[in-house]
FIFI-443741 format. One record per residue: x, y, z of N, C-alpha, C, O in turn; residue number from 1. Coordinates in steps of 0.2 Angstrom, whole numbers, plus 5000, padded with zeros to 4 digits. Example, Ala and Ser with C-alpha at 12.3 -4.5 7.8 and 13.67 -1.06 7.14 Angstrom:
BEGIN
  n.x  n.y  n.z ca.x ca.y ca.z  c.x  c.y  c.z  o.x  o.y  o.z   n
 5066 4972 5039 5062 4978 5039 5066 4984 5039 5071 4983 5042   1
 5064 4989 5035 5068 4995 5036 5064 5000 5039 5067 5006 5040   2
//
This chain:
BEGIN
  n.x  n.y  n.z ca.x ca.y ca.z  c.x  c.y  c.z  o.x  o.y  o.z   n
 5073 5086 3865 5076 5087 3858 5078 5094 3857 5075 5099 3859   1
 5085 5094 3855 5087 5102 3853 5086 5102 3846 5085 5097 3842   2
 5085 5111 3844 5081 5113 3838 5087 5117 3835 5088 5123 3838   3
 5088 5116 3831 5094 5121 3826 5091 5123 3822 5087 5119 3819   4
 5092 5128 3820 5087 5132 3816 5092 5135 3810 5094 5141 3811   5
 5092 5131 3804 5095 5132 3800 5095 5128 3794 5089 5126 3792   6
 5101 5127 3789 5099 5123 3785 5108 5118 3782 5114 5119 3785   7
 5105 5112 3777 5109 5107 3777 5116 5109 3775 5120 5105 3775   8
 5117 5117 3773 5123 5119 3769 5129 5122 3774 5135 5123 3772   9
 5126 5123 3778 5130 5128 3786 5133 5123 3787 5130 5117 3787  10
 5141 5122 3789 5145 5122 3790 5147 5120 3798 5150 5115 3800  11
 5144 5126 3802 5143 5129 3807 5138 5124 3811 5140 5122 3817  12
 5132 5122 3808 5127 5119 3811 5131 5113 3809 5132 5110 3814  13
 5133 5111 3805 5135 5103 3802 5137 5101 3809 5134 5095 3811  14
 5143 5106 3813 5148 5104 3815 5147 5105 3823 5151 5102 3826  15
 5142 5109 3825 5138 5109 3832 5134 5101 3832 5135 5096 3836  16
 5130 5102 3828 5128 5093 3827 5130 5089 3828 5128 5086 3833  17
 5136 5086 3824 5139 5082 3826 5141 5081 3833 5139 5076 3836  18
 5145 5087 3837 5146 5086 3844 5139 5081 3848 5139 5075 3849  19
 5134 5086 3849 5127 5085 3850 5128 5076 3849 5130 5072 3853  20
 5126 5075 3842 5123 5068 3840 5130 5062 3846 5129 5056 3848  21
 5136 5064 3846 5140 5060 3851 5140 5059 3855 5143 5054 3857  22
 5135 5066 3860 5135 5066 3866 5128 5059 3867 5128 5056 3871  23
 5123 5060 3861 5118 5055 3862 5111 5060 3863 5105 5059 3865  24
 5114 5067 3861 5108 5070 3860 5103 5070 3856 5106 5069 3851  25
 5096 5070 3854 5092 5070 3848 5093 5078 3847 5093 5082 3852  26
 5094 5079 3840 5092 5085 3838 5088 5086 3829 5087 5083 3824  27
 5086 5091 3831 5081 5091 3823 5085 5098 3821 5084 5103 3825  28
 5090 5097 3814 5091 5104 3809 5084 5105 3806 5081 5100 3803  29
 5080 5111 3807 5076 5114 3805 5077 5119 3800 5077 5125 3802  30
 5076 5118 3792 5075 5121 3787 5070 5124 3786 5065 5120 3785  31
 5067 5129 3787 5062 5133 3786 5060 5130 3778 5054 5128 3777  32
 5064 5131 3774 5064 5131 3768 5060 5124 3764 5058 5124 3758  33
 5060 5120 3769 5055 5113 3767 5049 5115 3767 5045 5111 3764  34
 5045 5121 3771 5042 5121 3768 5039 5125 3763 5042 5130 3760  35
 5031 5124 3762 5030 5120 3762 5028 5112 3758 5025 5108 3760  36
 5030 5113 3752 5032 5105 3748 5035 5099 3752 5033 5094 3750  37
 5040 5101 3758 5042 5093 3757 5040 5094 3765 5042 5089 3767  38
 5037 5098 3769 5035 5096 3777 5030 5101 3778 5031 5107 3776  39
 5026 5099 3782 5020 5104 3787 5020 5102 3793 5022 5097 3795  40
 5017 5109 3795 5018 5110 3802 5012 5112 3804 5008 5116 3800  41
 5011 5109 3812 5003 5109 3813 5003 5112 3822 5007 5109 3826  42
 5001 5116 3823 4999 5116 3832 4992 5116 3834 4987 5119 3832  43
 4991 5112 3838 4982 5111 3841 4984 5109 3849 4988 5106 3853  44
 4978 5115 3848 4978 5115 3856 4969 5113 3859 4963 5113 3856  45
 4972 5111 3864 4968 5104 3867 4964 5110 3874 4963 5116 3873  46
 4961 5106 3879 4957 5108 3884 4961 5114 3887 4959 5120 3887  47
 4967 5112 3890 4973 5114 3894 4980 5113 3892 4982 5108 3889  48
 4984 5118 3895 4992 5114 3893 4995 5119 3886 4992 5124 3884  49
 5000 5117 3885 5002 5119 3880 5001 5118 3874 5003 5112 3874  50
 5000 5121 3867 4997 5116 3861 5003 5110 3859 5009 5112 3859  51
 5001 5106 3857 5005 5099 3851 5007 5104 3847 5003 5108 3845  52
 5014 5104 3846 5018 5106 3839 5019 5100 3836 5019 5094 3840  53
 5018 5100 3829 5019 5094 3826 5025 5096 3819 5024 5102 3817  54
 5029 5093 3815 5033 5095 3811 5034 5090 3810 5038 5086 3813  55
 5029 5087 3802 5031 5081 3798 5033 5083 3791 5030 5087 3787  56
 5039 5079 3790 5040 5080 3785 5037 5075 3777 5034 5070 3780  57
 5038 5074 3773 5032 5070 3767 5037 5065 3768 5033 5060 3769  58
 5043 5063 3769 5046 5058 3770 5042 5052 3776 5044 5046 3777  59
 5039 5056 3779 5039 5051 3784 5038 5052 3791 5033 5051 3794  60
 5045 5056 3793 5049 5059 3800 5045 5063 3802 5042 5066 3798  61
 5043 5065 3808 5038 5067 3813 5043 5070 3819 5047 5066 3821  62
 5041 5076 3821 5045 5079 3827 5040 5083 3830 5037 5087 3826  63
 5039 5083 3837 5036 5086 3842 5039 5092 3843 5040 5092 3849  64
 5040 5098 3839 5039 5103 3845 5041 5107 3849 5045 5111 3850  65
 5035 5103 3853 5034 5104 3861 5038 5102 3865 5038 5104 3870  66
 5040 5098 3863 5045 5094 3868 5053 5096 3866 5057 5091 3867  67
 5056 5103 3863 5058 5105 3861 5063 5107 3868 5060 5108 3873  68
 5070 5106 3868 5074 5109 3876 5076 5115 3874 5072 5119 3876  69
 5079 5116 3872 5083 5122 3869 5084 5123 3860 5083 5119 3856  70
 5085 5130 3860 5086 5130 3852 5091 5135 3849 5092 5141 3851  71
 5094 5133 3845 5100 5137 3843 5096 5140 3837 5091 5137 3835  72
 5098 5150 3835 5094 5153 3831 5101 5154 3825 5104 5159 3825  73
 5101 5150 3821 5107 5149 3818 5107 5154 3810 5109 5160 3809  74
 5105 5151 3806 5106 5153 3800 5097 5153 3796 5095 5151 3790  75
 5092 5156 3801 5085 5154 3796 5084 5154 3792 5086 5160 3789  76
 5082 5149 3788 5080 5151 3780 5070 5153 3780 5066 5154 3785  77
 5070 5154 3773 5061 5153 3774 5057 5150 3770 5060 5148 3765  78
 5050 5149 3772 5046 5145 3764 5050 5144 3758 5053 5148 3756  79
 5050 5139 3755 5050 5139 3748 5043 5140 3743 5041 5136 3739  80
 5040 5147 3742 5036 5147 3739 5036 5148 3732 5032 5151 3729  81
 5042 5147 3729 5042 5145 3720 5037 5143 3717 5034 5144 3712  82
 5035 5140 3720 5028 5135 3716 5023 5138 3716 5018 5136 3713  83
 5022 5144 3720 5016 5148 3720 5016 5156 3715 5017 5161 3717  84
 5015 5154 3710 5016 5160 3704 5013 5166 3703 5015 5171 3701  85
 5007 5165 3708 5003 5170 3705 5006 5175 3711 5006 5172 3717  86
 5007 5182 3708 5011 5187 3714 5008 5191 3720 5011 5193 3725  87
 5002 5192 3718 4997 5192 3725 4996 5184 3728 5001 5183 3732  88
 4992 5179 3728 4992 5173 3731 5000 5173 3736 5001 5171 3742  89
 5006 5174 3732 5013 5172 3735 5012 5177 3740 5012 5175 3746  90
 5012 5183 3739 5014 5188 3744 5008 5186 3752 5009 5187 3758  91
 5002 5183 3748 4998 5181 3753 4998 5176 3756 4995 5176 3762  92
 5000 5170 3755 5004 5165 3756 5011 5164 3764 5012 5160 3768  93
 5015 5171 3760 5022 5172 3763 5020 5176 3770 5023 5175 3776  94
 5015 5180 3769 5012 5182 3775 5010 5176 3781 5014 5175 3786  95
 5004 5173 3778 5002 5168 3781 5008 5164 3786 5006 5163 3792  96
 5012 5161 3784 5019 5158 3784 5021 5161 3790 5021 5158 3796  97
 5023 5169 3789 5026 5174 3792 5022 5173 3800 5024 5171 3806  98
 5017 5174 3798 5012 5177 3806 5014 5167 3809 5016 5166 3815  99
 5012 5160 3806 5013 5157 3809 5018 5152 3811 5018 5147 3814 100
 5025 5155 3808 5031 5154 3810 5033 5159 3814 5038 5157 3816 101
 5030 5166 3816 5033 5168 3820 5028 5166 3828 5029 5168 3833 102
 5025 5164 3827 5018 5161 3830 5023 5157 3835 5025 5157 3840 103
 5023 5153 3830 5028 5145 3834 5036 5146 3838 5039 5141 3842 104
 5038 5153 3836 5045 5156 3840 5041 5158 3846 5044 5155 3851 105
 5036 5162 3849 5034 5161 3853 5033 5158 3858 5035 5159 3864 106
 5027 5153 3855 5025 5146 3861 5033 5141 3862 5032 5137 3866 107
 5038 5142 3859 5046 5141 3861 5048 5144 3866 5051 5141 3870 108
 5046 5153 3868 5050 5156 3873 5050 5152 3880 5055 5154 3883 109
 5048 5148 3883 5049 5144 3887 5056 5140 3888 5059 5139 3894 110
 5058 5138 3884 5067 5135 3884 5075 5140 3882 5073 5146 3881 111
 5078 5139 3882 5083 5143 3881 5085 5143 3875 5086 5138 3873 112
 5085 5150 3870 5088 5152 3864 5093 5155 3864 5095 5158 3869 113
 5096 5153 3858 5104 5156 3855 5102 5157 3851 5101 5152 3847 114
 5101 5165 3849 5099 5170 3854 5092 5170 3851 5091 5169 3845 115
 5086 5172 3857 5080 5175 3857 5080 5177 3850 5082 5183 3849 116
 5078 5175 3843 5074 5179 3837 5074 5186 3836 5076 5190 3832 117
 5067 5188 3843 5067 5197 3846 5073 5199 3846 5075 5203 3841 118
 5078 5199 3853 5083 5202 3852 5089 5200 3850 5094 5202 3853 119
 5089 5197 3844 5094 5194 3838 5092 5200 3833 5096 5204 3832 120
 5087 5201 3832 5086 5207 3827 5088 5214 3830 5091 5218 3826 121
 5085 5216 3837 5087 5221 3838 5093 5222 3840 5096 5227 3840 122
 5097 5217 3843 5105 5218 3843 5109 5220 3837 5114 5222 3838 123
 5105 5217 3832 5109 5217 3825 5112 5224 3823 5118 5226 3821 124
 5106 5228 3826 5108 5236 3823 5112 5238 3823 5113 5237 3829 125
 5118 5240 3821 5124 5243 3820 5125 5249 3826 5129 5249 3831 126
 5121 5253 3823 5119 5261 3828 5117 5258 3835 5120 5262 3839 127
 5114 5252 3838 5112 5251 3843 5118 5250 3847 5119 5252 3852 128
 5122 5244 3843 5127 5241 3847 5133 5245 3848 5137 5243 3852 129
 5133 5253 3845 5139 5257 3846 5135 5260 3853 5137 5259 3858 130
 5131 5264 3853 5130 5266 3859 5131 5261 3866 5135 5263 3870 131
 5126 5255 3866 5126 5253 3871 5134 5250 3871 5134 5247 3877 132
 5140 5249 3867 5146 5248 3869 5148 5256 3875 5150 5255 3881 133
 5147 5261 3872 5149 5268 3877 5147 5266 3883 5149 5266 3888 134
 5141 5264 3880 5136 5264 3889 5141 5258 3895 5142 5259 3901 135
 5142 5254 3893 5147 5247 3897 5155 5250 3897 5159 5246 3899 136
 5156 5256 3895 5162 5257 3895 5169 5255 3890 5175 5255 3891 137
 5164 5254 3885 5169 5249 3879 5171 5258 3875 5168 5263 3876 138
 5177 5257 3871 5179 5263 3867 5179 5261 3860 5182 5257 3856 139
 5174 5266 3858 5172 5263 3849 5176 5271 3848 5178 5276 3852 140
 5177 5269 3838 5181 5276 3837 5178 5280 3835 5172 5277 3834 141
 5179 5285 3833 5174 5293 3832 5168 5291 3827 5171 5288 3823 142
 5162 5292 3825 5159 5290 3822 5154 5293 3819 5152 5298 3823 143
 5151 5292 3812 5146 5294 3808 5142 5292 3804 5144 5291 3798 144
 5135 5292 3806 5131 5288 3803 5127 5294 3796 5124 5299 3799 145
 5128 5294 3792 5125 5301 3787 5120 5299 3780 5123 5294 3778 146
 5117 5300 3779 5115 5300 3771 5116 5307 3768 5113 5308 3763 147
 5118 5311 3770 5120 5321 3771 5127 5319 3769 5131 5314 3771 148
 5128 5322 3763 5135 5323 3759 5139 5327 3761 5145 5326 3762 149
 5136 5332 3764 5139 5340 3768 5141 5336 3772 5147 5335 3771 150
 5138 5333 3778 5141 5330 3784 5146 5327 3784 5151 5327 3788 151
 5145 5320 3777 5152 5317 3778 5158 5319 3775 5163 5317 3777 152
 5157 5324 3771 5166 5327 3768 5166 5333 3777 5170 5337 3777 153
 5162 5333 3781 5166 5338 3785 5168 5333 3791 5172 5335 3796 154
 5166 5325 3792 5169 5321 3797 5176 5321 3791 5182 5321 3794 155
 5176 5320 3785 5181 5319 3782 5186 5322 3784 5191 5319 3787 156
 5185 5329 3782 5191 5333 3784 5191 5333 3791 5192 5339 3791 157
 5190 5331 3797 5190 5333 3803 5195 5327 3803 5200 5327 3807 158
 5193 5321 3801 5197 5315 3802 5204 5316 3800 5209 5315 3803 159
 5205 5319 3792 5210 5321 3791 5212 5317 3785 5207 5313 3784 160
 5216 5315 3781 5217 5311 3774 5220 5305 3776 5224 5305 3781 161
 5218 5301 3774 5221 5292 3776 5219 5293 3782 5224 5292 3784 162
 5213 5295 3790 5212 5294 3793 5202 5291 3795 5199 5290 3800 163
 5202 5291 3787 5193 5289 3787 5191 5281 3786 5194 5280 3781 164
 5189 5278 3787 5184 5272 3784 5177 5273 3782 5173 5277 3785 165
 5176 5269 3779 5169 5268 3776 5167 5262 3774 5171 5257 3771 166
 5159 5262 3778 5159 5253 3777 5152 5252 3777 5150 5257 3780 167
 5147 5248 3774 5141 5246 3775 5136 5243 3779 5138 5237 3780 168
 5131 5244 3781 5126 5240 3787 5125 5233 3785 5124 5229 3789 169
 5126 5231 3779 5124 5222 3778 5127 5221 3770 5128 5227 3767 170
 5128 5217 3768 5129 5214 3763 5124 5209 3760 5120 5206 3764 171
 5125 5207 3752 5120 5204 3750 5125 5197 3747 5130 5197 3750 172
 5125 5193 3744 5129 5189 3741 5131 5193 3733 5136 5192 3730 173
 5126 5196 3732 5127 5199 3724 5130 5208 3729 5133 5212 3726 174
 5128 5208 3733 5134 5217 3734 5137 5216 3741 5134 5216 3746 175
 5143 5214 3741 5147 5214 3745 5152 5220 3744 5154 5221 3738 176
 5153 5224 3752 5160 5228 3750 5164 5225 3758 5162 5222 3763 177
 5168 5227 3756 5173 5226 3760 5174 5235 3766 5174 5241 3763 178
 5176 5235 3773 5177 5240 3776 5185 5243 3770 5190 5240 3769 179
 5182 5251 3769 5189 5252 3767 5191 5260 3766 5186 5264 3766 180
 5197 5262 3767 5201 5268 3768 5199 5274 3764 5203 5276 3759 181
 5194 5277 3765 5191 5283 3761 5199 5287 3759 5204 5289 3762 182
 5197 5288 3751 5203 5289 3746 5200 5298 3744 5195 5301 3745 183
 5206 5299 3742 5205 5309 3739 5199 5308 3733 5195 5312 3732 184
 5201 5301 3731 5196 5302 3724 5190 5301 3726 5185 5304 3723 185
 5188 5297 3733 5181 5295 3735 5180 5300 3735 5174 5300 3733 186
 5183 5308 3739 5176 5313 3740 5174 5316 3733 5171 5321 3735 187
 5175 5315 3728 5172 5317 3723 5165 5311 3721 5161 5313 3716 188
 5164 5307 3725 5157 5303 3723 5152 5305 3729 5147 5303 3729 189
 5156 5309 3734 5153 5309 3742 5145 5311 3740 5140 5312 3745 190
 5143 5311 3733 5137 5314 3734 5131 5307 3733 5125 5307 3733 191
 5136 5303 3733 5130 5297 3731 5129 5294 3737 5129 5288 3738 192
 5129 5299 3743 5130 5295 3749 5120 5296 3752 5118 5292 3756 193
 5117 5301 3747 5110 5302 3746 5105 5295 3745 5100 5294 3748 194
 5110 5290 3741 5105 5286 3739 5105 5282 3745 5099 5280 3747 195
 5110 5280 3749 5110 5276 3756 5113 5279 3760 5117 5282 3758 196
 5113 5279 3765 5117 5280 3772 5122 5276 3771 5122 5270 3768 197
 5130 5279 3775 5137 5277 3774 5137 5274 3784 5133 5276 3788 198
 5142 5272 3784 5146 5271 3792 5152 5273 3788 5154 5271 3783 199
 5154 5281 3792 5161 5283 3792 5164 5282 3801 5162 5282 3807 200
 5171 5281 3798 5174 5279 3805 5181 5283 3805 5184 5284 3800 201
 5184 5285 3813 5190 5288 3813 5192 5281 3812 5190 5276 3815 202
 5199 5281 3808 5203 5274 3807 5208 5273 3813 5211 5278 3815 203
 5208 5265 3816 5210 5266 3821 5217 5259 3820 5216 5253 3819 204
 5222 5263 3821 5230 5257 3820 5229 5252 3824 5225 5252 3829 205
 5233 5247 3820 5231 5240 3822 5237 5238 3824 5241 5239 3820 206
 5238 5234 3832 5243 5230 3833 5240 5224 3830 5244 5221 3826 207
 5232 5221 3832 5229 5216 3829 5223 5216 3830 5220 5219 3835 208
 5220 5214 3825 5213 5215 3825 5212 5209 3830 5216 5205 3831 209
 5205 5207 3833 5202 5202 3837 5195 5201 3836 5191 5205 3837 210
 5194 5193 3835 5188 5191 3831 5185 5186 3838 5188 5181 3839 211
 5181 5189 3842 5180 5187 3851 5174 5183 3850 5169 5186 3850 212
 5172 5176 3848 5167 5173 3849 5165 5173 3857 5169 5174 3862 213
 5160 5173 3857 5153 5173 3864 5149 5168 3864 5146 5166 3859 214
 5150 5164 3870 5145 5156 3869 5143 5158 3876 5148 5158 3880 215
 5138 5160 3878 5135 5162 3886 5140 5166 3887 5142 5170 3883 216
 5142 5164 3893 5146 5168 3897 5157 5168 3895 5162 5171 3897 217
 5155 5163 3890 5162 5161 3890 5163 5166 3884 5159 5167 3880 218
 5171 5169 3885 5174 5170 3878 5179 5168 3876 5183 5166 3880 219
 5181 5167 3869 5184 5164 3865 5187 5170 3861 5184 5173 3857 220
 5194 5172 3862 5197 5179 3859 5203 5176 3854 5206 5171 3857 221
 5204 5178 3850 5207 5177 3843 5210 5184 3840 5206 5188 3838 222
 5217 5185 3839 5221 5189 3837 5223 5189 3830 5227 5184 3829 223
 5221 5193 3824 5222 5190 3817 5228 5196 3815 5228 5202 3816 224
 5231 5193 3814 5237 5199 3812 5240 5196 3804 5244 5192 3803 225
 5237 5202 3799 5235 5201 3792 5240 5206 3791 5241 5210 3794 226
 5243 5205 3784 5248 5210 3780 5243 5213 3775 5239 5208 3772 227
 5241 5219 3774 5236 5224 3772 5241 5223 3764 5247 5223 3762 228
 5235 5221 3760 5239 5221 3750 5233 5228 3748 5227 5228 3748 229
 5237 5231 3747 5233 5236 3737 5228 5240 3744 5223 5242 3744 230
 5233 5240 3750 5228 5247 3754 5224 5243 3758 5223 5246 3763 231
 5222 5238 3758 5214 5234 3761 5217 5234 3767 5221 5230 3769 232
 5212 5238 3773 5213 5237 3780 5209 5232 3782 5209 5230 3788 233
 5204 5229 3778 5198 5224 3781 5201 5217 3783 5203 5215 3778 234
 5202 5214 3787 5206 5207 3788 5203 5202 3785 5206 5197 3784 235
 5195 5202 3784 5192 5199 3779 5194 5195 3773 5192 5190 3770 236
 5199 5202 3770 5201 5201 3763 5208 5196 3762 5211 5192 3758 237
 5209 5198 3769 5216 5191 3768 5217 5187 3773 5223 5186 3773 238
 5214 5184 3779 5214 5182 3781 5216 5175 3782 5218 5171 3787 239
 5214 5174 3774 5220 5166 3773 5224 5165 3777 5225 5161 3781 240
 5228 5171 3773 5236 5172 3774 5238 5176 3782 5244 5176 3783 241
 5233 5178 3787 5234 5180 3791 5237 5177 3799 5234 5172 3800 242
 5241 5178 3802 5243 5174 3807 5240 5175 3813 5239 5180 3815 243
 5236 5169 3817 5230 5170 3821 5232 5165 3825 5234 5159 3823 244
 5231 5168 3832 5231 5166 3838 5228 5168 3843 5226 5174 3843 245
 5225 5160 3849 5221 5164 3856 5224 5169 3856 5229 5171 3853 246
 5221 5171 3861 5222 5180 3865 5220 5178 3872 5216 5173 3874 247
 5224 5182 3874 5218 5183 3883 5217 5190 3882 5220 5194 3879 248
 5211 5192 3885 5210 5200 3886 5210 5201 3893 5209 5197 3898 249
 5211 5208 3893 5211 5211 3900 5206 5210 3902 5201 5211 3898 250
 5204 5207 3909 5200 5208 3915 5194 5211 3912 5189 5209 3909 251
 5195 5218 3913 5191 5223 3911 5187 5225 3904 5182 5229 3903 252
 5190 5223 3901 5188 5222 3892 5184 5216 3896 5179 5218 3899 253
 5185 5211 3895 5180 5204 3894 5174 5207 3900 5169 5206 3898 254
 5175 5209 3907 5169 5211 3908 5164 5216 3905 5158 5215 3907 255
 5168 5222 3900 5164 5226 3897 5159 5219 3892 5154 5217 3892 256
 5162 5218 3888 5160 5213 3882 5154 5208 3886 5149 5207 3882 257
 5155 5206 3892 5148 5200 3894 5143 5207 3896 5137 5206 3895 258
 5145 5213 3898 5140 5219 3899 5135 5222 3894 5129 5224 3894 259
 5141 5221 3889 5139 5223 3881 5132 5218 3879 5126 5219 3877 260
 5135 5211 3880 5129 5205 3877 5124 5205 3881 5118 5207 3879 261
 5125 5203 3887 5119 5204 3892 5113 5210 3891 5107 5209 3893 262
 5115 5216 3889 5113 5221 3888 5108 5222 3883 5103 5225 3883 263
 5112 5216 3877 5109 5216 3871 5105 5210 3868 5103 5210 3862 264
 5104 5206 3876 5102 5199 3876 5103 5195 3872 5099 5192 3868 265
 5110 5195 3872 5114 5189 3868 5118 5183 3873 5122 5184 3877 266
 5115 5177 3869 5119 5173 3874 5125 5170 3865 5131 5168 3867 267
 5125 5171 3860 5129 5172 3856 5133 5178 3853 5130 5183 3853 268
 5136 5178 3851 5139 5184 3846 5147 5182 3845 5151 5180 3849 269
 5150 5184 3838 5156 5184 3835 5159 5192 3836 5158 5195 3831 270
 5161 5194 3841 5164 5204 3840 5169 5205 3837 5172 5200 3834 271
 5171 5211 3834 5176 5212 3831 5179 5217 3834 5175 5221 3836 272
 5185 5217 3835 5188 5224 3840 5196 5225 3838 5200 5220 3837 273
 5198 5229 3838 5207 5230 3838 5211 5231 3841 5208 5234 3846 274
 5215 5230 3843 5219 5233 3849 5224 5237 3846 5226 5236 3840 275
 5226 5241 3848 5230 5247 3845 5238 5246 3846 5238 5241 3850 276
 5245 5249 3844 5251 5247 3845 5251 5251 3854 5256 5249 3857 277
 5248 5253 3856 5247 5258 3861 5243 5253 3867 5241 5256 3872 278
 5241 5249 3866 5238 5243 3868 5229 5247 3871 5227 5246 3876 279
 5227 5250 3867 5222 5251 3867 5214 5247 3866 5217 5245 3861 280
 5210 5245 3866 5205 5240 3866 5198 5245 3861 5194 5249 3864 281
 5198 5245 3853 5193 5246 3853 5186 5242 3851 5188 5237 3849 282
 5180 5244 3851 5176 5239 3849 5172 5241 3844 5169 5247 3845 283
 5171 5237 3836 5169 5235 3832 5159 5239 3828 5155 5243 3825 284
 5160 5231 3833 5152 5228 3829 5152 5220 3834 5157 5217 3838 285
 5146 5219 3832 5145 5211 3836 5139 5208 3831 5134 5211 3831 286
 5141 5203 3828 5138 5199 3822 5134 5193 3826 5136 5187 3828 287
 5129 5195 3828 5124 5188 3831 5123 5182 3827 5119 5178 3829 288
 5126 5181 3822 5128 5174 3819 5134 5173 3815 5134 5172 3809 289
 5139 5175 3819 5143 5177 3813 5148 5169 3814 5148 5166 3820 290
 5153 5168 3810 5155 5162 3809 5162 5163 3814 5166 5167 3816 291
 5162 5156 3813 5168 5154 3819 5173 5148 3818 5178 5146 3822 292
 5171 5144 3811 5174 5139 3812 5181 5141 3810 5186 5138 3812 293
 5180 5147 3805 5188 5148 3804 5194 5151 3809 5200 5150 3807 294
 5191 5155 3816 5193 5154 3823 5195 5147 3827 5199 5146 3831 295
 5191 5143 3825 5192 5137 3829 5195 5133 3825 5199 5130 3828 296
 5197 5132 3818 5202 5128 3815 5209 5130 3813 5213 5127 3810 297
 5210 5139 3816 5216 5140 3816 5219 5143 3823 5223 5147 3822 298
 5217 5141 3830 5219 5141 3833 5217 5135 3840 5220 5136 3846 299
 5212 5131 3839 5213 5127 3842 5205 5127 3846 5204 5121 3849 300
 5200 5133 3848 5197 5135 3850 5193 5131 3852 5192 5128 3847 301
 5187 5127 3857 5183 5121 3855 5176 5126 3858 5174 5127 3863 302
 5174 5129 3851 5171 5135 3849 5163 5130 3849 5160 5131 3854 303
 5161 5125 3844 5159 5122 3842 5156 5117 3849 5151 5117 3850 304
 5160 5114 3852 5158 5110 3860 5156 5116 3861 5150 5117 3861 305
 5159 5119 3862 5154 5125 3868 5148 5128 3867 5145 5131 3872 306
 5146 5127 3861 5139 5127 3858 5136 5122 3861 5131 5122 3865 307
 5138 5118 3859 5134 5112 3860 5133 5110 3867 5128 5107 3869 308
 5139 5112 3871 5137 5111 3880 5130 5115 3882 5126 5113 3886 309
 5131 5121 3879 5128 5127 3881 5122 5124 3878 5117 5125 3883 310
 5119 5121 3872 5111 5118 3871 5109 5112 3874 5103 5110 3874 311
 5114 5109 3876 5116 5106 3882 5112 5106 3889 5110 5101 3892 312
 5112 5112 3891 5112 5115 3897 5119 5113 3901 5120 5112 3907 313
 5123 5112 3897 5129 5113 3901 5133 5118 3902 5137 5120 3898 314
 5132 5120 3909 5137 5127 3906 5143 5129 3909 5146 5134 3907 315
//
């Protein structure tokens, strides 16, 4: 049985499943979020062996586990503990959950994940993933991580005017920003850089930007070339309307990029990198879950199989 670890709104997982289920695979989508009201989950362990996972749902449905091949680390949700009011009990509760659902990622490490939970989190780091890009020989642009106001108006003026960006480590549903082009007016807020740390970036011209999904060993490279409205250099912001196609990358790019994952023990990730009018390669960031269908629905990409080969063990 393959294990997707996700929930029924993903899009992403909807559409890996599917392949799966035609090939005649069993797969169980795993909502954290059922529990605990609508499913519990039990492990016992016996004389020898491995302990019985068990994961029944109130409906009925029973799944083993242990007998788990592979698992995709997709989009986790957690507990639903709504139901539990009193705010110490809940925190103690969530705990509880916490030590026993990460208990069970464990006794998992035996089959192949997409990607390992461990280093999905540590890969995530923004700061980590620019170094070990230097280290494989990948070219990020000049860069600065600061909560020091004095620091970033002195990258500022070093970059020079209209040569800055500014962008955030993560996003909330309720605080999204978009990457964007540090303005004469922003350095007059440079002080609010106190409450959070910024990512400042030298801004680096775009023949096209490139959205590199990673499925193992395979890459899937995508050219977005977006008409920038009201200043916005983030291709994010229009991407609608942007014109996208495969790519091929150089040799040597695509080996830096498997150096980069391997590095970062990823057998997933979605990259973002530019390539310059100057045909330069730089790299981004890399999103260990980051979305792909809109790569695969406008260019053709079979993004989605190659998941599912790969949980597969097909490689």
């Amino acid at each position: 049985m393959i294990l997707v670890i996700s929930h029924e709104q993903d899009p992403h997982a909807a559409s890996v499943i599917r392949h799966l289920e035609a090939d005649g695979r069993k797969v169980l989508l795993l909502n954290l979020a059922e529990l605990p009201d609508r499913a519990a989950l039990s492990i016992e362990y016996g004389a020898a062996g491995r302990p019985r996972i068990d994961y029944v749902r109130t409906s009925g449905e029973a799944f083993r586990l242990d007998e788990v091949t592979s698992v995709w680390w997709r989009r986790p949700q957690v507990p639903d503990l709504s139901s539990v009011t009193d705010p110490q009990v809940n925190l103690f509760t969530a705990n509880e959950w916490n030590e026993a659902i990460n208990g069970l990622w464990q006794l998992l490490q035996h089959v192949p994940w997409m990607n390992d939970p461990n280093r999905d989190d540590a890969a995530s780091r923004k700061a980590r993933q620019l170094s070990v890009a230097t280290e494989v020989g990948l070219r990020i642009p000049r860069t600065l991580i600061t909560s020091d106001p004095a620091r970033a108006r002195q990258f500022a003026e070093l970059m020079g005017a209209g040569r800055t960006i500014y962008k955030t480590f993560s996003c909330t549903h309720a605080i999204w920003r978009e990457t964007r082009l540090l303005r004469e007016e922003d350095l007059r807020l440079m002080d609010a850089v106190r409450v959070a740390p910024v990512i400042f970036q030298e801004f680096v011209p775009a023949d096209c930007d490139l959205r590199i999904t990673a499925v193992g060993s395979r890459l899937f490279p995508a050219g977005i070339r977006s008409v920038p409205r009201d200043g916005r250099i983030d291709f994010r912001m229009t991407v609608g309307d942007a014109a996208m196609t495969a790519e091929e990358l150089p040799s040597q790019v695509a080996d830096q990029l498997r150096a980069l994952l391997a590095r970062l023990g990823l057998q997933y990730g979605a990259i973002d990198m530019r390539r310059t009018p100057d045909g330069e390669y730089y790299f981004f960031e890399v999103n260990t879950a980051g979305e792909f269908l809109f790569v695969e629905d406008r260019t053709g990409q079979s993004i989605a199989r190659a998941i599912a080969d790969w949980l597969s063990g097909v490689k």
